[in-house]
C-alpha positions in Angstrom: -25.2 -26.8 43.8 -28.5 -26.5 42.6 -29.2 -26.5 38.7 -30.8 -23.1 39.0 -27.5 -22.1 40.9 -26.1 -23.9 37.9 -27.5 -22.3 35.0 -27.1 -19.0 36.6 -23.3 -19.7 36.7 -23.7 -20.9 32.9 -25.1 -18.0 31.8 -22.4 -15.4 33.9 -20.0 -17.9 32.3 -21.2 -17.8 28.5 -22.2 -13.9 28.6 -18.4 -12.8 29.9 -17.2 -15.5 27.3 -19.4 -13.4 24.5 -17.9 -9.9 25.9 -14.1 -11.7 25.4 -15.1 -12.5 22.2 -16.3 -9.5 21.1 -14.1 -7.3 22.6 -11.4 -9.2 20.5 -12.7 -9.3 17.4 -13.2 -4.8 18.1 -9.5 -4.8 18.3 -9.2 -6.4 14.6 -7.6 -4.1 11.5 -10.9 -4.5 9.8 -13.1 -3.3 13.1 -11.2 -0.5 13.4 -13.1 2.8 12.0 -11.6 3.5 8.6 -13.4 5.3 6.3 -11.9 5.9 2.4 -13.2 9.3 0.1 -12.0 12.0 -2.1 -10.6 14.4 -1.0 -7.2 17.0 -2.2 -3.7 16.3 -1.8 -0.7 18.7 -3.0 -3.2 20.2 -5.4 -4.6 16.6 -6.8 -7.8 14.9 -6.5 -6.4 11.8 -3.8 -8.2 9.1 -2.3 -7.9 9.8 1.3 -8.2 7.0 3.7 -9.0 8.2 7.7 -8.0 6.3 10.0 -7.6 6.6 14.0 -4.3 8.1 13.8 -5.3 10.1 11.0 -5.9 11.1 7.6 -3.6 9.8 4.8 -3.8 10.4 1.2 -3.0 6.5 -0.8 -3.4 7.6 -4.3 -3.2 10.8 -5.8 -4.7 11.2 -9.2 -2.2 12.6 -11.5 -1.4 9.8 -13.9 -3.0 10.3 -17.5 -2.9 6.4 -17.9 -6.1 5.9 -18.0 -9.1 5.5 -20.8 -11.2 8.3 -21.0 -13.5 10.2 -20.5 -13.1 10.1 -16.7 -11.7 12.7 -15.1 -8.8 12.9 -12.5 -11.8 14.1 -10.0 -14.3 11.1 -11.4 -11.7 8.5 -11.3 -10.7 9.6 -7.8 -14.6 9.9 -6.2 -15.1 6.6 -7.8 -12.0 4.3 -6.7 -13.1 5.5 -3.6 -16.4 4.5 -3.1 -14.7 1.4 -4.5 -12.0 1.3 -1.8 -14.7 1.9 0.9 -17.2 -0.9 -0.4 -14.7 -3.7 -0.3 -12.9 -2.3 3.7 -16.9 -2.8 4.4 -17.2 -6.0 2.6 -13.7 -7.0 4.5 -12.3 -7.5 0.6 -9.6 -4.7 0.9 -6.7 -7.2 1.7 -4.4 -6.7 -0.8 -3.6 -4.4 -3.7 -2.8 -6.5 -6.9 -3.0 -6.6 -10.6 -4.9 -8.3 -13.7 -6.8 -8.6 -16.1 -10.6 -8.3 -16.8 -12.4 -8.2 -19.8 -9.1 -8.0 -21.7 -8.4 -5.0 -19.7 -5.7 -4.2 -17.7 -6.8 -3.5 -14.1 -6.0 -2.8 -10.5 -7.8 -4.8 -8.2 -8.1 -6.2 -4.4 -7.6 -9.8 -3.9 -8.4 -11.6 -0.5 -4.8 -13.4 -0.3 -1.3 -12.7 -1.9 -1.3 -14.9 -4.7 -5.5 -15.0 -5.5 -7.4 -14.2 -8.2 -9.0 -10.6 -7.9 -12.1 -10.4 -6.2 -13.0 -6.9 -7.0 -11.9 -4.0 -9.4 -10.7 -0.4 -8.4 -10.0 1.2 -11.6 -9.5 -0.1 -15.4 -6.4 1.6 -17.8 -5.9 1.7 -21.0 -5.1 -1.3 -23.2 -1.1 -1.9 -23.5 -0.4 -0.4 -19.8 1.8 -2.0 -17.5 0.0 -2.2 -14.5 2.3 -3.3 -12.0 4.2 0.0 -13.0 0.8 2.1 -12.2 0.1 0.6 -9.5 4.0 1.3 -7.7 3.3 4.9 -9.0 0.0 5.7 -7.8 0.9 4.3 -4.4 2.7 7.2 -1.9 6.0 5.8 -2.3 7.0 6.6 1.7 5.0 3.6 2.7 6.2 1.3 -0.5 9.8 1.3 1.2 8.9 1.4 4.8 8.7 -2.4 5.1 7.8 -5.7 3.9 4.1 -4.2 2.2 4.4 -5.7 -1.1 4.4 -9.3 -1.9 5.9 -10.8 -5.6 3.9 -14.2 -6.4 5.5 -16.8 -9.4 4.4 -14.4 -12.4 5.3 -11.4 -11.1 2.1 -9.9 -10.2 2.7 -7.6 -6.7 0.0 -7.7 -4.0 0.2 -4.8 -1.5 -1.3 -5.6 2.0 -3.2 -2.6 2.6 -3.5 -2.8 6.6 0.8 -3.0 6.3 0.8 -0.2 3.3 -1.8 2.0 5.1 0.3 1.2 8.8 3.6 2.1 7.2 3.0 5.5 5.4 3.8 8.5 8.2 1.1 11.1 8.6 1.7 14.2 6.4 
């Protein structure tokens, strides 16, 4: 075989290796179109996230536990640009809480059990977050399955890609 013959092969060889690749890493939760935004669920401002078999609402804002002056509508339009920034930034793992600033605050974290890597929304001094967080989450996907993980002290992560998976279509 000649190396022209050679290289040719090479190149047929590394070009269907690149298609493999690519055509894997297309079939991966973050690849997968996924857009969050505000929209209105039973009334409420909710953070809608759309996804390929549909449109489900994840939080809807009726909770007063929050500092002012942001409105149910503000809070909602905000958390989820938020939401959308970090799926784009491939942050959105988990759900979790902590602590910023001296602030109680949800937040995304890359792996159950990490520090968080990126705030969604702040509440007011003295809340209990964990107890928000179970709250503002559509319970129908909190007891589908195993979505929520516990770590040493307490603190929950929610995989999101398992949460979001879980919750039937309304």
């Amino acid at each position: 075989m000649s190396s022209a013959m050679k290289l040719q092969l090479f190149t047929l060889l590394l070009t269907g290796l690149t298609i493999a690749v690519c055509t894997t890493a297309s079939q991966s939760g973050y690849a997968q179109p996924r857009t969050y935004e505000c929209g209105t669920s039973n009334g409420a401002p909710a953070t809608i996230a759309h996804m390929a078999r549909g449109s489900i609402p994840i939080i809807r804002w009726v909770y007063n536990d929050f500092p002012p002056p942001a409105t149910p509508q503000q809070r909602c339009e905000e958390v989820s640009r938020r939401f959308q920034v970090y799926h784009d930034n491939a942050n959105l793992n988990y759900l979790t809480t902590g602590t910023m600033n001296g602030e109680p605050v949800i937040c995304v974290a890359r792996i159950p059990g990490g520090d968080c890597t990126g705030v969604l929304f702040t509440l007011k001094p003295g809340s209990n977050p964990k107890r928000i967080l179970l709250m503002l989450l559509d319970r129908r996907g909190l007891t589908a399955g195993n979505t929520i993980n516990q770590n040493g002290e307490k603190r929950i992560y929610v995989d999101v890609m398992d949460y979001l998976d879980s919750i039937p279509l309304e």
